[in-house]
Structure formats: structure tokens, C-alpha cells
KEBAMI-101103 format. One record per residue: x, y, z of N, C-alpha, C in turn; residue number from 0. Coordinates in steps of 0.05 Angstrom, whole numbers, plus 5000, padded with zeros to 4 digits. Example, Ala and Ser with C-alpha at 12.3 -4.5 7.8 and 13.67 -1.06 7.14 Angstrom:
% residues 2
<atom <5264 4886 5156> <5246 4910 5156> <5264 4934 5156> 0>;
<atom <5257 4955 5142> <5273 4979 5143> <5258 5001 5157> 1>;
//
This chain:
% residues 303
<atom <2859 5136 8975> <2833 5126 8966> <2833 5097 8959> 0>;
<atom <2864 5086 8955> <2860 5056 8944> <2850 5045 8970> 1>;
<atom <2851 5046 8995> <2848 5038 9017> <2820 5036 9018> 2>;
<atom <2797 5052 9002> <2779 5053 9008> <2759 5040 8990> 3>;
<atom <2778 5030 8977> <2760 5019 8960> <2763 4987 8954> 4>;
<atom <2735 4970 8952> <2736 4947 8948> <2758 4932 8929> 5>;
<atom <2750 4907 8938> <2772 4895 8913> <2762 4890 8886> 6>;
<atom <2741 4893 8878> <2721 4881 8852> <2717 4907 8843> 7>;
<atom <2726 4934 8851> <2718 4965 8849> <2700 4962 8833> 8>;
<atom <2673 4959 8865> <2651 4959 8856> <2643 4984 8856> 9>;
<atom <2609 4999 8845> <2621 5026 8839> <2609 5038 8868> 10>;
<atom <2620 5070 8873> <2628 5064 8908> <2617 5104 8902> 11>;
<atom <2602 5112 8931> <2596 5147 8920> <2628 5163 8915> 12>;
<atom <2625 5176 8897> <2656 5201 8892> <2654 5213 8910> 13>;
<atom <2675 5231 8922> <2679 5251 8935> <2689 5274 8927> 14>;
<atom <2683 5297 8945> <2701 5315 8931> <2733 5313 8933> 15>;
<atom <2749 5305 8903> <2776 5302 8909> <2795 5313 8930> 16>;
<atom <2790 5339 8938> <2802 5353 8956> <2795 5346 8979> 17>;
<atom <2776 5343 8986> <2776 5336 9017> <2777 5302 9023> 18>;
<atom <2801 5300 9031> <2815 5268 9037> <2818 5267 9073> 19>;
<atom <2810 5286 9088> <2815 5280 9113> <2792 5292 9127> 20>;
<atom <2797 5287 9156> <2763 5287 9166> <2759 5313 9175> 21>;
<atom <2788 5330 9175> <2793 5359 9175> <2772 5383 9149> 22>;
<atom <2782 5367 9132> <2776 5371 9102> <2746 5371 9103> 23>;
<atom <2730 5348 9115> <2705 5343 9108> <2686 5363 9130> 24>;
<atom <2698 5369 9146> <2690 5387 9173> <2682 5422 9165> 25>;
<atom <2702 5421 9135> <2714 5452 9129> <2687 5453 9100> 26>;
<atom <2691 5434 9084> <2674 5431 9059> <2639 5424 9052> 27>;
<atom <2628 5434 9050> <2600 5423 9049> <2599 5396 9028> 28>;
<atom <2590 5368 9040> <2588 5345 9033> <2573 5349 9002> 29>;
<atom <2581 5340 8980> <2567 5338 8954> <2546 5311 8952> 30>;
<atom <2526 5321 8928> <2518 5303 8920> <2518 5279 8918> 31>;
<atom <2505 5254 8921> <2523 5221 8925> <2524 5219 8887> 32>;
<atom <2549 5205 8876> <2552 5206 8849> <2567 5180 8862> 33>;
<atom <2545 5153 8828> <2565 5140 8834> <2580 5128 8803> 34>;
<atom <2602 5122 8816> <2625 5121 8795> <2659 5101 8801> 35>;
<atom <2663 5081 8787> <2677 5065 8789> <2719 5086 8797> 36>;
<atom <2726 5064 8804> <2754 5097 8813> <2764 5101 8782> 37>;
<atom <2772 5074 8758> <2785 5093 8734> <2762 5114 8731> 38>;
<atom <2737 5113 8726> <2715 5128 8718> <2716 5155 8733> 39>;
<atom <2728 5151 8756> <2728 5184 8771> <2757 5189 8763> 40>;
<atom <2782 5175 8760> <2804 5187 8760> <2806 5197 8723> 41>;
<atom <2789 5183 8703> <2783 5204 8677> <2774 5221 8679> 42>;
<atom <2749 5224 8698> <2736 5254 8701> <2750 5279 8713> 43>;
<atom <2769 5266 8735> <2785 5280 8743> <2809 5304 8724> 44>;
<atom <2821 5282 8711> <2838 5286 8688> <2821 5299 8661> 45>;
<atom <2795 5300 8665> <2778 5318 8626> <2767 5341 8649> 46>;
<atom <2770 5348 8681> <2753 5363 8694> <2732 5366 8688> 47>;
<atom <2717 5340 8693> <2689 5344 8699> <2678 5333 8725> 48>;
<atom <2661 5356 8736> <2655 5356 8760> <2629 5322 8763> 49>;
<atom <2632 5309 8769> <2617 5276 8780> <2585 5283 8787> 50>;
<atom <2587 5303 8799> <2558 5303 8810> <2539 5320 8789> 51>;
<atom <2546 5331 8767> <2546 5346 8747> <2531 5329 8716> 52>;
<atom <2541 5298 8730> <2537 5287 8705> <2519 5263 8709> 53>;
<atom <2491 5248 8684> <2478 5241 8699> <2487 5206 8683> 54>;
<atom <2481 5190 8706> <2487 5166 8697> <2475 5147 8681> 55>;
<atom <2494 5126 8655> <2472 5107 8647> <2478 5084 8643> 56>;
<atom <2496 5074 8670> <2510 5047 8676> <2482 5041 8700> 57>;
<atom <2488 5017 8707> <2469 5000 8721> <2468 5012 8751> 58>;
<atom <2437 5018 8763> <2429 5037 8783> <2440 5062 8786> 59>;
<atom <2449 5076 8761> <2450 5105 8753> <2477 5103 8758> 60>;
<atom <2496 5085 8757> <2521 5095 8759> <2534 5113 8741> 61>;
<atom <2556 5125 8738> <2570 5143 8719> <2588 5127 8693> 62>;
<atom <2585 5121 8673> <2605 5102 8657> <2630 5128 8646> 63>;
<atom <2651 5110 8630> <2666 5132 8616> <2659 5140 8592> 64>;
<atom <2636 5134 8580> <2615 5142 8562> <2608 5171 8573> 65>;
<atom <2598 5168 8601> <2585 5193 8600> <2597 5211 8617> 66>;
<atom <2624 5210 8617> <2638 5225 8626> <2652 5240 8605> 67>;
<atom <2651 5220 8584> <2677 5237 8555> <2647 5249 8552> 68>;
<atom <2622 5243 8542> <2600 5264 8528> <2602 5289 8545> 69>;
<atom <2603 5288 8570> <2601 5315 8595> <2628 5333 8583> 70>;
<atom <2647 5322 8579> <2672 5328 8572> <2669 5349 8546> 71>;
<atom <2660 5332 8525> <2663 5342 8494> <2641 5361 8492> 72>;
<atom <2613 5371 8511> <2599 5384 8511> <2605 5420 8507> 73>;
<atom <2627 5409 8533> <2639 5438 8547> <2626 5449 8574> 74>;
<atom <2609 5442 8573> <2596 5450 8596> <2604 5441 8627> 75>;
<atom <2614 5466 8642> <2623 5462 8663> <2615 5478 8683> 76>;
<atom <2620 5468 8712> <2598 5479 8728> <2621 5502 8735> 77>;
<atom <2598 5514 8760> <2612 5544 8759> <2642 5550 8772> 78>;
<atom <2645 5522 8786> <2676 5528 8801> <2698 5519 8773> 79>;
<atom <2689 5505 8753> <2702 5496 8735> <2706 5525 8712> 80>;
<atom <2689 5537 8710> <2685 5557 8696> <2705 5587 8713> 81>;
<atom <2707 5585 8736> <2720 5601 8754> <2753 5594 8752> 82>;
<atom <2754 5568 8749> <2788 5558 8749> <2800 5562 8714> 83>;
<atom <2779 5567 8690> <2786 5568 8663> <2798 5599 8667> 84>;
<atom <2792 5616 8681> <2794 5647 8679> <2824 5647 8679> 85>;
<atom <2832 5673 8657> <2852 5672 8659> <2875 5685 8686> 86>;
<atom <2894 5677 8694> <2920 5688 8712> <2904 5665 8739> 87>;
<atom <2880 5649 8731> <2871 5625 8763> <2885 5606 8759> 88>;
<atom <2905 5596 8769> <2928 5581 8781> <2918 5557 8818> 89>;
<atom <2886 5551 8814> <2892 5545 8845> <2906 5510 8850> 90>;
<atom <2915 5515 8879> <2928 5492 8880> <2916 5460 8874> 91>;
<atom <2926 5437 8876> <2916 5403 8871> <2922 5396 8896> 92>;
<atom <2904 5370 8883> <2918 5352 8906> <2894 5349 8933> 93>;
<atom <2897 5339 8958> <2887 5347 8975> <2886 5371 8985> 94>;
<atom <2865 5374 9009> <2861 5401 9017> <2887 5404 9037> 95>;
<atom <2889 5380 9046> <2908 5381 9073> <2922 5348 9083> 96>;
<atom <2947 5345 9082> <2954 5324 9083> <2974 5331 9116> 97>;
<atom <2985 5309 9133> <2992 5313 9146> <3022 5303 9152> 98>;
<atom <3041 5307 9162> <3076 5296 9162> <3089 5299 9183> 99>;
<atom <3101 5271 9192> <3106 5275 9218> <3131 5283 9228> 100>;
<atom <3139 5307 9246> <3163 5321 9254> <3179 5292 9266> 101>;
<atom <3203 5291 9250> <3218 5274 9274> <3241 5272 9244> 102>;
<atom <3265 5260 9265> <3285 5260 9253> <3305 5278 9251> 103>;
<atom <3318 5283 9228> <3332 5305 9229> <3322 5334 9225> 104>;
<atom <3296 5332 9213> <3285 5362 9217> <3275 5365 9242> 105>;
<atom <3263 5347 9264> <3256 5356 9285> <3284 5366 9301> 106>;
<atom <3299 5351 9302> <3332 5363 9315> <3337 5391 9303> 107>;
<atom <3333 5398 9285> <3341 5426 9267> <3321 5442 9274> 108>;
<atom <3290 5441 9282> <3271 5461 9284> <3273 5470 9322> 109>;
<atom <3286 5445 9330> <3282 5454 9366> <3318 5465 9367> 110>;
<atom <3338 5463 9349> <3358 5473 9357> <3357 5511 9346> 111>;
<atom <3339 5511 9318> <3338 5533 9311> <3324 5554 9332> 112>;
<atom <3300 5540 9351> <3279 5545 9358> <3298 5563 9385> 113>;
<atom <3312 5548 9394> <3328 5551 9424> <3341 5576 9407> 114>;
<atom <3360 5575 9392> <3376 5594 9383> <3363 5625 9379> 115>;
<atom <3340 5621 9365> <3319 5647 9354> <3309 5671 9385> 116>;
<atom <3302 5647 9403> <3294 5662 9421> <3312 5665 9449> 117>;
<atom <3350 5654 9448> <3360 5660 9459> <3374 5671 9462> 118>;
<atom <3399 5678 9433> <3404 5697 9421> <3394 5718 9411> 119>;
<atom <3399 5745 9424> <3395 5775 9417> <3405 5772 9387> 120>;
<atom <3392 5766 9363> <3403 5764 9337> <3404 5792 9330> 121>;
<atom <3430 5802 9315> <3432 5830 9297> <3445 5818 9271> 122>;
<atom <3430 5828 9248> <3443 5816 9218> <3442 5832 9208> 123>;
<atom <3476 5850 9198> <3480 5866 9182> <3479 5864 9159> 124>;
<atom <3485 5876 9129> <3479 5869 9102> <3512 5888 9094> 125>;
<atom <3527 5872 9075> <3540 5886 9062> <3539 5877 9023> 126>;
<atom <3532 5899 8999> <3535 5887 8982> <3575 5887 8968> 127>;
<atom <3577 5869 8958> <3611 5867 8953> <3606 5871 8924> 128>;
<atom <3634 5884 8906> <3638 5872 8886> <3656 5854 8888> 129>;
<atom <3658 5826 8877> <3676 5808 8870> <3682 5799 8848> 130>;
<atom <3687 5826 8833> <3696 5819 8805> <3730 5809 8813> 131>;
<atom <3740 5814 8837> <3766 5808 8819> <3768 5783 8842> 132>;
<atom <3750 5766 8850> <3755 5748 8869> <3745 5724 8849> 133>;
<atom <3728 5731 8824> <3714 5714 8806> <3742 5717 8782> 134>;
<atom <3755 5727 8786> <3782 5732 8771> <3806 5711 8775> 135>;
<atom <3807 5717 8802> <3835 5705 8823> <3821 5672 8805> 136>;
<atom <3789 5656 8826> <3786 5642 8819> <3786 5626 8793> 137>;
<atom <3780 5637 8767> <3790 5640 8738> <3817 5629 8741> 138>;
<atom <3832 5640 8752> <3867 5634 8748> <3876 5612 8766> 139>;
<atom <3863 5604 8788> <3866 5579 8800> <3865 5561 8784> 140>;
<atom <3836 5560 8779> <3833 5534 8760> <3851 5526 8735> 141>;
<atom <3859 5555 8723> <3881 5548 8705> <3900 5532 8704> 142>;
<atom <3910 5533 8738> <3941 5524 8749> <3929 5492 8755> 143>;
<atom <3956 5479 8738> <3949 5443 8746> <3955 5442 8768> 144>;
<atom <3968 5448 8792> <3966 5440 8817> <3942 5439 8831> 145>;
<atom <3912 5448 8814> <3892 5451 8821> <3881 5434 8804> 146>;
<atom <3884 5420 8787> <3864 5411 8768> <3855 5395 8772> 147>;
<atom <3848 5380 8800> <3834 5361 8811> <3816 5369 8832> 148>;
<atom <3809 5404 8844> <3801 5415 8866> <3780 5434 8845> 149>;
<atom <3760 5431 8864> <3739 5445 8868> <3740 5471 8861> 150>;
<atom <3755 5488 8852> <3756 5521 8862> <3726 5542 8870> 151>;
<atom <3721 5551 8882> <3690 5556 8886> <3686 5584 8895> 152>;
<atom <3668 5600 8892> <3667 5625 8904> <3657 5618 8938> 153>;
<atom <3647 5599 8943> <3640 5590 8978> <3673 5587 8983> 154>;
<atom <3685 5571 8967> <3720 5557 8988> <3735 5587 8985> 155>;
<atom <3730 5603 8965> <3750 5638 8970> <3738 5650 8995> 156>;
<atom <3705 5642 8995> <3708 5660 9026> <3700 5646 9049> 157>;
<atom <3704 5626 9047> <3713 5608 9079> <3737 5615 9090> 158>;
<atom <3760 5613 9059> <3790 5623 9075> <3785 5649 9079> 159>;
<atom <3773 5668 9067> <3770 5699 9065> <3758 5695 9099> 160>;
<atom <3746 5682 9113> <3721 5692 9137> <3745 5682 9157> 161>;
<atom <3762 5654 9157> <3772 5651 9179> <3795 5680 9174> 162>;
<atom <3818 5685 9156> <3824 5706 9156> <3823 5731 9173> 163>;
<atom <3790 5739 9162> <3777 5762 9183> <3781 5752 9209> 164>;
<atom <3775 5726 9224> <3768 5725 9252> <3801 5728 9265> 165>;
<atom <3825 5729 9247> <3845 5733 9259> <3836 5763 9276> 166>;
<atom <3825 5780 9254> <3826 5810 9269> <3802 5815 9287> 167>;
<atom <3781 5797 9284> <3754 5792 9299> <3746 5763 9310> 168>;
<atom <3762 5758 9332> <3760 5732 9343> <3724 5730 9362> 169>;
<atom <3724 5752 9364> <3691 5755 9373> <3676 5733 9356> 170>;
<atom <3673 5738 9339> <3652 5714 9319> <3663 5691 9320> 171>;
<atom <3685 5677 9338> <3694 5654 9333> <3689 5641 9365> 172>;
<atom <3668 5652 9376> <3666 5648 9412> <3639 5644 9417> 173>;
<atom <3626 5640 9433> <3603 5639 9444> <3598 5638 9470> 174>;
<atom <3571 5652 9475> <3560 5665 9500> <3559 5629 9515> 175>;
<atom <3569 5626 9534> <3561 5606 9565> <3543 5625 9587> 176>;
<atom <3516 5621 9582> <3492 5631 9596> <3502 5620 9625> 177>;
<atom <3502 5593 9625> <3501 5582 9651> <3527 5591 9673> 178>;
<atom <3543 5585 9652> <3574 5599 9665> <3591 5629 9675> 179>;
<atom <3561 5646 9653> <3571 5674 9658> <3588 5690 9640> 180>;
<atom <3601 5665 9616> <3633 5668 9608> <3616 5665 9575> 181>;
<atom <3641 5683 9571> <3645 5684 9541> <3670 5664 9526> 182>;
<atom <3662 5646 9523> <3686 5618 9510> <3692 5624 9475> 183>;
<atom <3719 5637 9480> <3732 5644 9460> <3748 5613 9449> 184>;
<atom <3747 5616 9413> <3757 5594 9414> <3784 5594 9389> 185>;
<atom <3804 5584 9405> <3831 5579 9388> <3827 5573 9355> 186>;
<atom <3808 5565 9354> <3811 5545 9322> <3781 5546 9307> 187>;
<atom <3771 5532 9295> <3749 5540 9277> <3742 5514 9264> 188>;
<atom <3718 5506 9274> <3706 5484 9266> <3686 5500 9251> 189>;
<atom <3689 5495 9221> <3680 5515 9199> <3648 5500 9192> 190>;
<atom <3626 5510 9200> <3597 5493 9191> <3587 5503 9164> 191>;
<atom <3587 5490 9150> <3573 5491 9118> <3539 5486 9123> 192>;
<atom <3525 5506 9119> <3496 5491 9118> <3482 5473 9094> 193>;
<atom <3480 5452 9101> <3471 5434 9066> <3443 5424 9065> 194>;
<atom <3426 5443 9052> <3398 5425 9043> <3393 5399 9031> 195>;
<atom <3386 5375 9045> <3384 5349 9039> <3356 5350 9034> 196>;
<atom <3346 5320 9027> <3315 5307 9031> <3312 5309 9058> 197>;
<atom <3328 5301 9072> <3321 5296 9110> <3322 5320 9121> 198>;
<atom <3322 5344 9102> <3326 5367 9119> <3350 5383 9116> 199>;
<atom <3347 5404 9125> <3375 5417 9135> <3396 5415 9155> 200>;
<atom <3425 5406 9147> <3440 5408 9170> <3463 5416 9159> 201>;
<atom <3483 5428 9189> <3502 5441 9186> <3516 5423 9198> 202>;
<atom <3541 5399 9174> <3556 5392 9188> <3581 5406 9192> 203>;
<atom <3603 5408 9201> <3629 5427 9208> <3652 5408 9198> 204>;
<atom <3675 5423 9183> <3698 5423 9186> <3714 5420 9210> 205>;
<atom <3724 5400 9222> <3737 5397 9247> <3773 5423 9232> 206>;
<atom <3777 5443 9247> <3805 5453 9248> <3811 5460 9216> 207>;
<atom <3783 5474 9210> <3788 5479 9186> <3802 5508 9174> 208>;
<atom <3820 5515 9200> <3838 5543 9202> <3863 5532 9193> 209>;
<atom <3863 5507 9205> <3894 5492 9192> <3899 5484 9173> 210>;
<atom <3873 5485 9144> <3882 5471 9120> <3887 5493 9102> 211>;
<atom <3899 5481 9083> <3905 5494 9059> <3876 5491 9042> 212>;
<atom <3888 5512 9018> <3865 5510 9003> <3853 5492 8999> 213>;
<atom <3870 5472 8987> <3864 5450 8972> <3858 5427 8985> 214>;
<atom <3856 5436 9014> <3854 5409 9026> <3819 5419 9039> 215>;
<atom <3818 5445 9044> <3796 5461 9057> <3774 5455 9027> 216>;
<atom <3772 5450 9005> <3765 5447 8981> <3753 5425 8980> 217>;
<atom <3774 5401 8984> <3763 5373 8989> <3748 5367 9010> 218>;
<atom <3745 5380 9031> <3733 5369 9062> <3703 5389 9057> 219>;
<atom <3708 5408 9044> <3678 5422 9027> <3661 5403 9022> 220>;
<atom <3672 5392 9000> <3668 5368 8975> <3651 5341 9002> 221>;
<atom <3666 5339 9009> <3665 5305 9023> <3637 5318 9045> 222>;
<atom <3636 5346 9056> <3628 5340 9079> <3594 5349 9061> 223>;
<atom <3594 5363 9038> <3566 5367 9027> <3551 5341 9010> 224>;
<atom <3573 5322 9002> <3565 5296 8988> <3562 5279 9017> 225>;
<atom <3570 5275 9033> <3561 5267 9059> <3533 5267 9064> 226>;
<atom <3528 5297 9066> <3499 5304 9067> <3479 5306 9057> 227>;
<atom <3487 5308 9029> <3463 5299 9008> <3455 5275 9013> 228>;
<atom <3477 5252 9018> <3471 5227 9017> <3458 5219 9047> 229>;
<atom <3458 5230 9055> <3445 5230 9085> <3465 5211 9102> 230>;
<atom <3486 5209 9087> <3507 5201 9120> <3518 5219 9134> 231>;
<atom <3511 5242 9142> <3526 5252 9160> <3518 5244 9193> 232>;
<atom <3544 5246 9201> <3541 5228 9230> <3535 5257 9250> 233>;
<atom <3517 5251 9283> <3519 5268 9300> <3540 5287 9307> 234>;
<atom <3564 5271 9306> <3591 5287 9310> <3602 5302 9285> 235>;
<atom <3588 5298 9270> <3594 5320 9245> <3585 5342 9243> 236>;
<atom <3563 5343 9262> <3549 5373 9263> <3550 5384 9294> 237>;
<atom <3558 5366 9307> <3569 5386 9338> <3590 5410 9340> 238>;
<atom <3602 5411 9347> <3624 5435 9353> <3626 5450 9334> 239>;
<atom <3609 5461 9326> <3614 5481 9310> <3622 5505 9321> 240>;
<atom <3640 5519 9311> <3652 5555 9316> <3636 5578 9301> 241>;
<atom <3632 5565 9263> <3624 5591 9256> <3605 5575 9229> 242>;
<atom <3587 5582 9226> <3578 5567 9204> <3576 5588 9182> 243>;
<atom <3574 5581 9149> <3574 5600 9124> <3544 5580 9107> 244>;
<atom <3527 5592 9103> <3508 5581 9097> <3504 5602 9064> 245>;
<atom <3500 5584 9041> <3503 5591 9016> <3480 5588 9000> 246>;
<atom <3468 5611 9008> <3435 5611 8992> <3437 5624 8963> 247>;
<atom <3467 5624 8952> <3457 5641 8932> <3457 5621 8906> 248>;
<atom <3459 5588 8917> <3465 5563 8899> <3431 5558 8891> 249>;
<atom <3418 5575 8903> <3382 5580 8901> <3374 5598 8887> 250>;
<atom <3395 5609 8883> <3389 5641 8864> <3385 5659 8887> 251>;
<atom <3383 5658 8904> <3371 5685 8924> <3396 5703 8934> 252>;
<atom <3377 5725 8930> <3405 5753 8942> <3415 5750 8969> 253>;
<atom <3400 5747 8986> <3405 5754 9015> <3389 5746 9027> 254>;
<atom <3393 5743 9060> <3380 5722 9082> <3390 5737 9107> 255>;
<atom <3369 5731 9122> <3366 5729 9155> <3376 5705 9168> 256>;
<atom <3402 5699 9161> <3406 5671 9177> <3400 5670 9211> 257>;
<atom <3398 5643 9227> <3396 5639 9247> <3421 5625 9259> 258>;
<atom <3424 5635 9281> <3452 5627 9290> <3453 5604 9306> 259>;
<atom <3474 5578 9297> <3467 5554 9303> <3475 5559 9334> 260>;
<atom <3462 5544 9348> <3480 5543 9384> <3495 5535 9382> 261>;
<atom <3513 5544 9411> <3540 5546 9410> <3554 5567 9393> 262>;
<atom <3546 5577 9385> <3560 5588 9362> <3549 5621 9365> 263>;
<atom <3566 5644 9351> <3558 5671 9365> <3559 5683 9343> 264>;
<atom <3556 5671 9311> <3559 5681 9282> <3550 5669 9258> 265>;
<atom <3534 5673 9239> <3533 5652 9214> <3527 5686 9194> 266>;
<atom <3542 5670 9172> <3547 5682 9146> <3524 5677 9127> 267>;
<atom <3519 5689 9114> <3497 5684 9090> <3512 5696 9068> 268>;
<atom <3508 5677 9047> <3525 5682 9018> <3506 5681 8995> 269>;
<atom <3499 5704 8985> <3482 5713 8976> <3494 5696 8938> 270>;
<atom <3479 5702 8924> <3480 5696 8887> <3501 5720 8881> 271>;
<atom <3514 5718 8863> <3540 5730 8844> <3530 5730 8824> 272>;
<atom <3527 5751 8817> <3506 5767 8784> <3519 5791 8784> 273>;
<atom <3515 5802 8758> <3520 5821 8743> <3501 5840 8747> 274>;
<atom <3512 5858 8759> <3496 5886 8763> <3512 5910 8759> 275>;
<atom <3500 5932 8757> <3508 5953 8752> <3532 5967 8776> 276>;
<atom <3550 5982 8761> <3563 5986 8793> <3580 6019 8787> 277>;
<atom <3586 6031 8809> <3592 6057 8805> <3624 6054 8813> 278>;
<atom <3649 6046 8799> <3669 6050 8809> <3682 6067 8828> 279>;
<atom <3711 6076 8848> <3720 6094 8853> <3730 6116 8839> 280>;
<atom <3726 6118 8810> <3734 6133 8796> <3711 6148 8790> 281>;
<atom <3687 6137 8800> <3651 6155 8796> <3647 6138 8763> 282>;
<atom <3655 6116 8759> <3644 6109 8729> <3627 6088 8732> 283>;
<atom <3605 6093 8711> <3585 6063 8717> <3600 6047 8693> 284>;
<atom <3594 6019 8707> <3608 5997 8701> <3584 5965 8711> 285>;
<atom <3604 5951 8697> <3582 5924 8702> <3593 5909 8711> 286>;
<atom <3598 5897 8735> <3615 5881 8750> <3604 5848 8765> 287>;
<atom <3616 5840 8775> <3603 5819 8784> <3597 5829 8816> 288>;
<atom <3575 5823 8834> <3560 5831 8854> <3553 5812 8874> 289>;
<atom <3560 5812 8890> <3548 5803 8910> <3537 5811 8940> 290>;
<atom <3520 5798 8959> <3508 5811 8984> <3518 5788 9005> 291>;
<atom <3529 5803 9024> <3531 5787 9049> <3521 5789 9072> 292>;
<atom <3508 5765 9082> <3489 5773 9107> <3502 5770 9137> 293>;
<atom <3509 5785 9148> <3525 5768 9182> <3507 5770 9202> 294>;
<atom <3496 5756 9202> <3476 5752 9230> <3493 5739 9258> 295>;
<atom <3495 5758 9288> <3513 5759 9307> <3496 5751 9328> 296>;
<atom <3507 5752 9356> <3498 5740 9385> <3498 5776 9392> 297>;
<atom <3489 5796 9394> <3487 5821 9404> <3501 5820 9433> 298>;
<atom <3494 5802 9448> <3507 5802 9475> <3530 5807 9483> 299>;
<atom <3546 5804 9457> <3576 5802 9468> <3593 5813 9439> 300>;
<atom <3579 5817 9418> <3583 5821 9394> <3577 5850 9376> 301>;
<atom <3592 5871 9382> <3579 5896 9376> <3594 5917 9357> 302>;
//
């Protein structure tokens, strides 16, 4: 609106706040002409009083902030104002419709997800775990000073926990070659972390993250998600990936439908660790620590 308005903000007709685009004005029936200086509409805005509502007694009927606080202290409000006081009405601000342009690293992430969704036969199983005694082990790590400079994390127990498994299930560590015919099994494990930034989502990888130790697999965690917050992660940080572990439960959420990055024939979803009720092998209820795991697969080759 500053764009639209003179430099001497001379007084200029209001609009309806919500409709700011020519989309907006196409969708809304045009109001009354009200005129009113911009602080004078952005107070009325802020005491909600509707502009066209109120009558003016600044020079050629303009609106002053006189007669905007009297409209105000009256009470009297028109009927969409009287509709938004009701109680459990929550509607949204702001414009009706603003517009944002795809490019960058979210456009790279919506055409790689896009290719993946509809080329991969996706199947995503659900298992819920207890990890009371993995939130235990972790407890006693941290204890030990050979650790007292590392991360210990319930994501770094099951990154080593996932490459582990692919010793006995190298399937999820391979991916379908459409063009080739071939299924490309792969020796080693470029481990992809998915990290929500400002620029979006990306999954950069662990180069040979089958070969580190804890404590080293801990730090390259560390480096490769502060990377990405900060928005340095480079192209080659997110190519070759083998298997990615994407950790939605740092959102609070139970469980997910992940999408399987290309190249790649597997991604993990790591659900929130809460306390829930639980029925031991002994048939006893008990209260344990809980979690859900999502494995979303390439069906083609993965069964």
C-alpha cells in the first residue's frame, strides 16, 4: 500500500484491507469510496472499525482519528464485525492472497520430490517401538567422558541402528536404474539427514557414513544440520545419497508418509518419543517410552 500512496499522504479512497491484488478485487464486491489518510485507516484497522461505516468531519468529508476513536468507543459494528466477535470465529489477516515465487532450493526439492512420487511404486510400512531401554543406553553415554563433547541423540542411536539392519537388508541400500534395467546395489552408505531450513527442505548426506564411529557419525550429524540451517549446504552435499532418515518427531509429530529421495530405494521417518502406555511380555501394563517408525520403500524391487 506504501507504493500507493502519495508523498504528502494526501487523503486517498480506503479499500477493503483484504483485497490487495487484482485477483482479490475480481473475487470481492468493490466498497463504498471512504476517504481517509493511511495512519487514519491503519487506527481503524487496529480499533476494527469498518471505514465505510463511519461518517466524515475532516475537509470534503474525509475520515479524521476523531471519528474513528468516537465509531470505536460507540461499539457499534457492522455485521461482518459483529460475525468475527462470536465466540470459537478465529478468521484469517492479512491479505486475501499474496503471491511467491518457486525457485531456488524449494523449486529443486518440489521437481525432485515430484519425479520420485510418481516414479516410485511407494509402500510405507508403520512399526510402533518401545525405546525405553535405547533412551537408557543413551542416558549412560552421556555419562561417560569420552563422550562429553558429542551430541548423544536418539536420531545418531538409530542411524547406527539402520546402517546395522542394511548389513542383513542391503535391498534398502540400492536403487532401481529404469534406464539400465539394473538394480545398483551399493557397498557403503551415504547416510541423508532431511533438515528444514528458511530455503526449504533438503537432504544433505553423510559421505561413508558406514565407516564412522559413533562419535565421529555424531559430529558429521552436527556439522551437516548447522550447515543447513545456515543455508551453506553445497550441491554435492545432497547428491549421492543411499538412504535418507528424516526426523519429524523434533515437530512433535508421531508418524509420516515420507517420499523417497531419487536414486535412492528407502527413507525412514522418525516419529516423537513420549510416554505412553504399554503392555509388556509379561501381559503387564506399564509406561514406557514409545516410539513410531515409518519405512517408506521402491516396491519394485523391495518386498
Amino acid at each position: 500500500e506504501k507504493n500507493l500512496m502519495p508523498a504528502d499522504e494526501s487523503p486517498v479512497p480506503a479499500r477493503d484491507v483484504r483485497a490487495t491484488s487484482a485477483e482479490a478485487t475480481d473475487a470481492v464486491p468493490s466498497s463504498p469510496r471512504a476517504l481517509a489518510k493511511p495512519p487514519v485507516r491503519k487506527l481503524a484497522k487496529d480499533l476494527g472499525v469498518d471505514l465505510v461505516t463511519v461518517a466524515g468531519s475532516g475537509p470534503s468529508g474525509s475520515i479524521t482519528r476523531d471519528d474513528v476513536e468516537s465509531a470505536a468507543s460507540t461499539g457499534a459494528m457492522p455485521q461482518q464485525y459483529e460475525d468475527l466477535a462470536r465466540p470459537g470465529v478465529a478468521p484469517m489477516s492479512g491479505a486475501r492472497e499474496t503471491r511467491e515465487p518457486i525457485k531456488g532450493v524449494r523449486k529443486m526439492m518440489a521437481q525432485a520430490m515430484s519425479q520420485s512420487a510418481f516414479t516410485s511404486p511407494h509402500v510405507t510400512e508403520w512399526v510402533t517401538v518401545d525405546v525405553t531401554a535405547t533412551m537408557d543406553f543413551i542416558a549412560r553415554l552421556k555419562s561417560q567422558s569420552r563422550f562429553g563433547d558429542v551430541r548423544i541423540s536418539p536420531l545418531l542411536i538409530l542411524a547406527r541402528a539402520v546402517m546395522l539392519a542394511m548389513r542383513r537388508t542391503p535391498q534398502v541400500n540400492s536403487y532401481w536404474d529404469e534406464s539400465a534395467q539394473e538394480v545398483v546395489h551399493k557397498g557403503y552408505v551415504n547416510l541423508g539427514i532431511a533438515a528444514a531450513t528458511p530455503r526449504g527442505l533438503v537432504v544433505p548426506n553423510i559421505k561413508d557414513a558406514d565407516a564412522m564411529s559413533v562419535v565421529e557419525l555424531s559430529r558429521a550429524i552436527g556439522e551437516l544440520t548447522e550447515t543447513a540451517r545456515e543455508g551453506r549446504t553445497q550441491p554435492a552435499e545432497m547428491s549421492g545419497g543411499t538412504f535418507t532418515i528424516t526426523n519429524v518427531g523434533v515437530f512433535g509429530v508421531d508418524a509420516g508418509t515420507p517420499i523417497i529421495n531419487p536414486g535412492e530405494a528407502a527413507i525412514l521417518c522418525f516419529g516423537a518419543i513420549n510416554k505412553r502406555p504399554w503392555v509388556d511380555d509379561a501381559g503387564e501394563l506399564c509406561v514406557r517410552d514409545v516410539t513410531t517408525l515409518a519405512l517408506s520403500f521402491d516396491h519394485r524391487h523391495i518386498d
